[in-house]
Structure formats: C-alpha cells, structure tokens
BAPATI-432404 format. One record per residue (C-alpha): residue number from 1; z, x, y. Coordinates in steps of 0.5 Angstrom, whole numbers, plus 500, padded with zeros to 3 digits. Layout:
// residues N
+-----+-----+-----+-----+
| num |   w |   u |   v |
+-----+-----+-----+-----+
| NUM |   Z |   X |   Y |
...
+-----+-----+-----+-----+
END
This chain:
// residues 272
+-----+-----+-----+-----+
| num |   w |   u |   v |
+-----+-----+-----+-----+
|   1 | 265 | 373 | 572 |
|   2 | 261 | 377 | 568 |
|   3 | 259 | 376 | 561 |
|   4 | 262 | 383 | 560 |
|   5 | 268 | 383 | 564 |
|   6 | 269 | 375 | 559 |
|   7 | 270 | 379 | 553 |
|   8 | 274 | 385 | 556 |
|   9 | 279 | 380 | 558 |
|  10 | 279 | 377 | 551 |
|  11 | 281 | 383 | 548 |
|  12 | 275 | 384 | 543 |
|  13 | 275 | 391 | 542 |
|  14 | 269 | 396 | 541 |
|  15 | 269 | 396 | 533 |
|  16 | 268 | 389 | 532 |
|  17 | 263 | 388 | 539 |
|  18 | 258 | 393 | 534 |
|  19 | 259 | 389 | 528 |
|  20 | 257 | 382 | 531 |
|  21 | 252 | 385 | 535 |
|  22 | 249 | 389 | 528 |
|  23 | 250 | 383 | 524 |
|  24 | 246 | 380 | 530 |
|  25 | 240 | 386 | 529 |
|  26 | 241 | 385 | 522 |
|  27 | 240 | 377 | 522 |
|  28 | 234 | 378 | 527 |
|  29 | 230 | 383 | 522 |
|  30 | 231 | 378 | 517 |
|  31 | 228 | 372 | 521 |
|  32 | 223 | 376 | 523 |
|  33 | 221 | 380 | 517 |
|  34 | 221 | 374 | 512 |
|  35 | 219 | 368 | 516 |
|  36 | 224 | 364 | 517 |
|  37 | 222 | 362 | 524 |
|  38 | 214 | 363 | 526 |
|  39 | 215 | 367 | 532 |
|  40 | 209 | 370 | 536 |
|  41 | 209 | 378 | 538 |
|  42 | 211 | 377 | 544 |
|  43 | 216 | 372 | 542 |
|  44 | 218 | 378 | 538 |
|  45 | 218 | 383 | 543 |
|  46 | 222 | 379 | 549 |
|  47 | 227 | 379 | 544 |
|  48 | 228 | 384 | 541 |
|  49 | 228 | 387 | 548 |
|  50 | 234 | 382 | 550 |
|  51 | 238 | 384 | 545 |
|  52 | 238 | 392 | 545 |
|  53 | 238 | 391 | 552 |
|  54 | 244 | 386 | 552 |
|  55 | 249 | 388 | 547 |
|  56 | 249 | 395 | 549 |
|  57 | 250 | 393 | 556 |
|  58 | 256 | 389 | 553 |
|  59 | 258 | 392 | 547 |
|  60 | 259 | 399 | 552 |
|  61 | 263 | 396 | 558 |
|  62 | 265 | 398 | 562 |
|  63 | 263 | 406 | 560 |
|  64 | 256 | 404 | 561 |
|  65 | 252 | 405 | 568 |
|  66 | 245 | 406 | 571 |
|  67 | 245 | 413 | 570 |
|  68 | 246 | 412 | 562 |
|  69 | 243 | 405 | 561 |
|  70 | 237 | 407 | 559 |
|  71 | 239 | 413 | 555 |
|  72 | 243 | 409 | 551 |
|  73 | 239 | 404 | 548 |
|  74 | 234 | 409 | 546 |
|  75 | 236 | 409 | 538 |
|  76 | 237 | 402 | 538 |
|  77 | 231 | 399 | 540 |
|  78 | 228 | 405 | 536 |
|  79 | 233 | 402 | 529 |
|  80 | 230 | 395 | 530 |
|  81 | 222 | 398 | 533 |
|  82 | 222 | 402 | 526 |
|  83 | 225 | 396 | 521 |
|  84 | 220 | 391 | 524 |
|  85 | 215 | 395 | 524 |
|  86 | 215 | 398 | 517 |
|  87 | 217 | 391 | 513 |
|  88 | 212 | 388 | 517 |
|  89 | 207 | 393 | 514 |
|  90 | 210 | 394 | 508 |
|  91 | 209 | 386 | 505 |
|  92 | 208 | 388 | 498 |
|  93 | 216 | 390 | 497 |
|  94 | 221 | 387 | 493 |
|  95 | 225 | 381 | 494 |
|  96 | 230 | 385 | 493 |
|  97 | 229 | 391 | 495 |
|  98 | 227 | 388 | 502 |
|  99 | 234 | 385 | 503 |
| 100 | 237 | 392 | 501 |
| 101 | 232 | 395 | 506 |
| 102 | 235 | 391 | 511 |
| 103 | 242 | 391 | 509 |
| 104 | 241 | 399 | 511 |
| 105 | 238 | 398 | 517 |
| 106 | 243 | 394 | 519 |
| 107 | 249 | 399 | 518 |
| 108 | 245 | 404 | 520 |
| 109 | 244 | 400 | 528 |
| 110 | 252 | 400 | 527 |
| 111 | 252 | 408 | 526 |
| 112 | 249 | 409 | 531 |
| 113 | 252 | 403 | 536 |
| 114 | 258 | 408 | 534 |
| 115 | 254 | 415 | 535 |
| 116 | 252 | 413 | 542 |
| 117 | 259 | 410 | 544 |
| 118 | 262 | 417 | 543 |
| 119 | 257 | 420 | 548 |
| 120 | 258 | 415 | 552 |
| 121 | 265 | 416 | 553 |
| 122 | 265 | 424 | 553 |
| 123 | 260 | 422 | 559 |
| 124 | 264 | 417 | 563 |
| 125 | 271 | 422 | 562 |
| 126 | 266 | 428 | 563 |
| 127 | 270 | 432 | 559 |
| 128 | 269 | 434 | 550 |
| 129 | 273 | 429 | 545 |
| 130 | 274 | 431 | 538 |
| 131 | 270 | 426 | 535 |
| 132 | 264 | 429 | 539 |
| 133 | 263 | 435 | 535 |
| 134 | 262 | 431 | 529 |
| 135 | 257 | 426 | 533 |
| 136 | 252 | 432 | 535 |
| 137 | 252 | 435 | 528 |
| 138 | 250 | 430 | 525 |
| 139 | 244 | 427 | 532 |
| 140 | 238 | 431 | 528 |
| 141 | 240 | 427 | 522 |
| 142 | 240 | 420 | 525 |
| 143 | 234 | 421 | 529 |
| 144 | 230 | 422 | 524 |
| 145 | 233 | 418 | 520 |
| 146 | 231 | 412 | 525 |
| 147 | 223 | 416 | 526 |
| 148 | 221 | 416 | 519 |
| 149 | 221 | 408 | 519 |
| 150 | 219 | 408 | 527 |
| 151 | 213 | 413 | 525 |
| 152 | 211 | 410 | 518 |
| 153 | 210 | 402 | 522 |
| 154 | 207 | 406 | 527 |
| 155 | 201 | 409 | 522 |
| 156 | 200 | 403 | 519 |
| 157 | 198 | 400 | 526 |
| 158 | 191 | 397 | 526 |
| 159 | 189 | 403 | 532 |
| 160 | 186 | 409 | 532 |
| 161 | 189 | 416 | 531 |
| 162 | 189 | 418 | 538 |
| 163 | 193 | 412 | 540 |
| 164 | 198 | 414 | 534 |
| 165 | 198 | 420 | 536 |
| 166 | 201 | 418 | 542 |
| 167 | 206 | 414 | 541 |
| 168 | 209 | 418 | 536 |
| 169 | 208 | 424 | 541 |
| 170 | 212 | 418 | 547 |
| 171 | 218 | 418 | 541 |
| 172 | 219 | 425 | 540 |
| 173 | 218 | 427 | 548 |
| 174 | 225 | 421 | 549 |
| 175 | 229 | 424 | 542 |
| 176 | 228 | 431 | 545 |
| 177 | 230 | 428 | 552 |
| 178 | 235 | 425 | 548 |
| 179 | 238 | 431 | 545 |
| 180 | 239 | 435 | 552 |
| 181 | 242 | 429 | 554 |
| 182 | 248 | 429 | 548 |
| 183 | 248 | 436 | 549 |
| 184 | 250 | 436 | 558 |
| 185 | 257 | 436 | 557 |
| 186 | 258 | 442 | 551 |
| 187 | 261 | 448 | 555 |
| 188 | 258 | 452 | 549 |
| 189 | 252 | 450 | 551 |
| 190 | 246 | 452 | 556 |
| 191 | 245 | 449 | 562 |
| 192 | 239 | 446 | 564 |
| 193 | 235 | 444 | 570 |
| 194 | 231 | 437 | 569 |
| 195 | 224 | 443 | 569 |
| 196 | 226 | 445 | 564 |
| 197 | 227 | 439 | 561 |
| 198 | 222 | 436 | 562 |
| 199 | 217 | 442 | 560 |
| 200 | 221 | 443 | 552 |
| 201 | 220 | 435 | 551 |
| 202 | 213 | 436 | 553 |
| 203 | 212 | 441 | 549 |
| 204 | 215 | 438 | 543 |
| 205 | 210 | 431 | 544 |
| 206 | 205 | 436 | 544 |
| 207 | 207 | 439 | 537 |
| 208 | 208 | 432 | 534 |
| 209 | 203 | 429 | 538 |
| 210 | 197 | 436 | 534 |
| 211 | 201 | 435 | 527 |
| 212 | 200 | 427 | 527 |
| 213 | 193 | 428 | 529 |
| 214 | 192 | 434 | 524 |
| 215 | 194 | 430 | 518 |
| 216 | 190 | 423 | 521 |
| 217 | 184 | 426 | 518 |
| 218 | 188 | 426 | 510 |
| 219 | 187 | 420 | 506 |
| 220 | 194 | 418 | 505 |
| 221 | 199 | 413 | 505 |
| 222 | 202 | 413 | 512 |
| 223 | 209 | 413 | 510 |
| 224 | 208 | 420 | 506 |
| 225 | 205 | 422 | 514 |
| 226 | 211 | 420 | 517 |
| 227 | 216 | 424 | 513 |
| 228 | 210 | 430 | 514 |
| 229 | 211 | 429 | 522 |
| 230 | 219 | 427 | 521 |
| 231 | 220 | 434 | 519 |
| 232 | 216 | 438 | 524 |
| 233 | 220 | 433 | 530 |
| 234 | 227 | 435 | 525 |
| 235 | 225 | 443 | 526 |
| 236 | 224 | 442 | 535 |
| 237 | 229 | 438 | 535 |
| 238 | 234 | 443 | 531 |
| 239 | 230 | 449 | 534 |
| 240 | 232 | 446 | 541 |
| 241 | 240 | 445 | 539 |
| 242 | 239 | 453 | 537 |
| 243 | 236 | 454 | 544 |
| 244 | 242 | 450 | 548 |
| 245 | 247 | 453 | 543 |
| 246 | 244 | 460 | 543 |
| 247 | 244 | 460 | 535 |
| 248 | 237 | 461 | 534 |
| 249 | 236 | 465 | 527 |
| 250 | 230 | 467 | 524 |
| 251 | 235 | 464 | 518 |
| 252 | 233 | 458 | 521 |
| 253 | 227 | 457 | 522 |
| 254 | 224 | 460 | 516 |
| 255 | 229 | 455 | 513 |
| 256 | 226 | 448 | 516 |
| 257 | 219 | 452 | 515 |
| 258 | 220 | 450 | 508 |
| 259 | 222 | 445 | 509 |
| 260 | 216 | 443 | 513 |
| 261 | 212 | 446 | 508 |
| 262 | 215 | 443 | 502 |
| 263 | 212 | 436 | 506 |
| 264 | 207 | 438 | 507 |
| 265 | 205 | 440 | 500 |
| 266 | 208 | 433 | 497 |
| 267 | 202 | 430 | 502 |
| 268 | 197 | 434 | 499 |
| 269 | 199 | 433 | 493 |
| 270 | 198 | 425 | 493 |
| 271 | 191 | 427 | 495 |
| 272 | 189 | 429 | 489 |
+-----+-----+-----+-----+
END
C-alpha cells in the first residue's frame, strides 16, 4: 500500500495534510537558515526537492497525476528556493525579524498548497468551481509574492549577470507556463495551442530576462532589483490574463506602467 493511499484510509483530509507539510517547510527553513544542523548544498537540495516532490504527491491524492505533477509543485519549490535563498543571503537580519520571515514563508507555502489543490480539483473534474474564480484573481499576486524573494537570492548569487538573468528568465518562462495552465478550464477564456504557449512564455523570458540584464550594470541592492524586475513579470503576467480573458485595456497598461515606473524610480533613487 501506498504511503498516499495510507493516509486517505486514515481519513486526514486536505486541510490538515497542508498544515503538516507547512509546519514541515517551515521546520526546514528553519534548520537550514539558522544552522541547527550543517548540512552540505547538495544535502540541502536533495531535500528540498523530496519534500515539495513527496508532500505534493501525497498532500493532493488521489487528484494528482502525471499530466499535472510537475505543474503543480511549480509554486512550492519556488516558496521554499526563495526563503532559502534570500535568508541565506541576507544574514545580517534580526533574530527576530528572521523568525517572522519565516513564519511568513511558511503561511505563504499553506496558501499556495490550498491555491494549487483548487486548480487541481477543477482539472481532475474539468469543470469551474466556485473557489476558482477567487484562486485566479488573486494568481498574479501570489506569483510575485513567491518571485520577489526567488529573485532577490538569485541577484546575490556569486555568478555573472548573464547567468542571473537566465535564470530569473527560466522563472518567469514556467510562472508564465504556469498562468496559461490555470487558465485551461475557464470557459471565458481563449483557447490555446501549445505554440502559442510556448511563443508568449518565451517572449516574456525574453523580457525579464533584457529588464534584469539592463539593471545588472546599476550599483544597487539586489532586493530593490527584485522588486524592479517583479513588477515588469506582474504586467506580462497580468497582460497575458488580459490576452486570454480578452480584457486588454489601454487603462491597464498605463496603470501597471506606472507602476513599473515608480520601481524603477525608487531604484535610481537609491543610486544617489
């Protein structure tokens, strides 16, 4: 028997499945973060990688399968990638703060364990529920709510800008992936062919990818860089929400353009 079908049988259900496995992610950072335990980078990445890949597996039983798997853990491993990596980079917080940090990440890894389980379920039913409507308001804030962390561990990194460009170019081609998946069962919106797909999450890899090289050569901290190249993903993001639900305005482009504008003001403005 399955450890999955194990706990179906003893009747824990979803909620408190996602509660253990965040108290679990948040014990994780914790040892990791604040040394309880020396553990070598590749300890720390093998994991990491068992944990989102298990507690997924189990915490969505019987509703997850090969076609979504690997979807699905997308937002986990990038909760617990950014918390690692931005505590790890940022050693001179508080004892404190650190602890409140990650308490935060941990109730954000809950949020989006019970964001995913909604797509899940809509995708195993293949038809809208009511909670549905909610999740996908609120997707473009919880992606960049788990990116600005992910980016900002990623511009500390002891690498060239090439190579951080990339890979913040790589999260945003899979949140972008990410978003056209939770859009696939709306009746309201387009329908899209896997070209497509793959052309619009290029294209906005291509973005982010020109936006974060463009700002390497500025002398700043990497968190205000983060939350610069954050709010240009948040406008592809939501440009592409607009494409699918065919809600494109040129109200909403001049208003996450401020936006963008305003982060990039407060970016040179601590260049001064």
């Amino acid at each position: 028997m399955s450890i999955s079908e194990s706990i179906r049988r003893i009747g824990v259900e979803k909620k408190n499945r996602y509660l253990i496995l965040s108290f679990l992610a948040t014990l994780f950072v914790y040892v990791v973060t604040q040394k309880q335990i020396h553990m070598s980078f590749w300890q720390v990445c093998v994991i990491l990688v068992l944990l989102v890949v298990s507690g997924d597996w189990i915490a969505n039983y019987p509703g997850i399968n090969r076609k979504n798997f690997l979807v699905s853990i997308l937002m986990p491993l990038g909760v617990l990638t950014g918390a690692l990596s931005s505590l790890h980079f940022f050693p001179n917080l508080g004892l404190m703060f650190k602890l409140f940090v990650i308490a935060f990440f941990g109730g954000l890894y809950y949020l989006v364990l019970l964001v995913d389980n909604i797509y899940l379920v809509v995708h195993d039913r293949a038809e809208i529920i009511p909670l549905y409507r909610v999740a996908v308001t609120w997707s473009q804030i919880i992606q960049i709510v788990v990116a600005i962390p992910l980016f900002a561990g990623i511009f500390k990194t002891n690498t060239n800008a090439f190579f951080q460009s990339f890979l913040v170019a790589l999260v945003s081609f899979l949140f972008t992936y990410y978003q056209f998946w939770i859009y696939q069962f709306d009746s309201d919106a387009k329908r899209t062919k896997i070209g497509e797909v793959l052309y619009l999450s290029t294209f906005s890899a291509f973005v982010t990818y020109a936006i974060s090289f463009s700002v390497s050569f500025f002398s700043t901290k990497a968190f205000l860089r983060s939350l610069f190249v954050s709010s240009v993903l948040l406008f592809l993001l939501s440009y592409i929400s607009g494409y699918l639900k065919n809600e494109i305005s040129r109200k909403m482009i001049l208003g996450y353009l401020i936006i963008i504008l305003v982060f990039l003001a407060i970016l040179l403005f601590f260049l001064l």
